[in-house]
N, C-alpha and C positions, 0 to 999 in steps of 0.2 A: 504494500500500500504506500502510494507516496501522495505528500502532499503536494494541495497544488499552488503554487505560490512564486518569491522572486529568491533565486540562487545569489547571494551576493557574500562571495568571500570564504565559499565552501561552507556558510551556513544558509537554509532556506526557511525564509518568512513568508506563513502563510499571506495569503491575499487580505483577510480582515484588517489583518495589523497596517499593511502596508497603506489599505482606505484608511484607516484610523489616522496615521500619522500625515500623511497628505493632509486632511480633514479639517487635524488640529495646526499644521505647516499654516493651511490657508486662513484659519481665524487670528492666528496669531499676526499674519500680512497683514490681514483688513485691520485687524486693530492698529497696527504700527503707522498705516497710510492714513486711518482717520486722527489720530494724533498729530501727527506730522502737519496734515490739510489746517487742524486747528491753531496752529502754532503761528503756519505760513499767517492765518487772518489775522491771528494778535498782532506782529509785526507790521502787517499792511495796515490794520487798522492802527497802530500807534505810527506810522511814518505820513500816514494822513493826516490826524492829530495835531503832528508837528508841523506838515503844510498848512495848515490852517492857521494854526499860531503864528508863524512866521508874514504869515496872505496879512494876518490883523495888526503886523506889527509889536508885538507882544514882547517878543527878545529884546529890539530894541528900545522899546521901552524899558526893562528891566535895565540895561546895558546904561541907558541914561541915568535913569534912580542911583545904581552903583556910583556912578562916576560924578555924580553931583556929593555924594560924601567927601571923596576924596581930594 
């Protein structure tokens, strides 16, 4: 009787195991690429932020308050 499955390295893993680990491969991807995707928005959404601040003149005003102390 043999099993039916993949030969790799002179041991063989049945077929179950090999969907299983693919299965868990593939949720572990989607999770790392939904991470990822959420990160990229933080970044774009804080470097818009700062275009705006910048559009309203905000630094320089800040830049001004400082430098009138001094």
């Amino acid at each position: 009787m043999s099993l039916i499955g993949i030969t790799l390295f002179g041991y063989i893993f049945p077929m179950w195991l090999v969907f299983l680990l693919l299965i868990i491969g593939v949720i572990i991807a989607w999770k790392l690429i939904k991470f990822t995707i959420k990160i990229l928005l933080v970044i774009i959404v804080f470097f818009v932020i700062l275009l705006g601040l910048d559009l309203f003149g905000v630094f320089e005003f800040i830049q001004n308050i400082i430098s009138s102390f001094a």
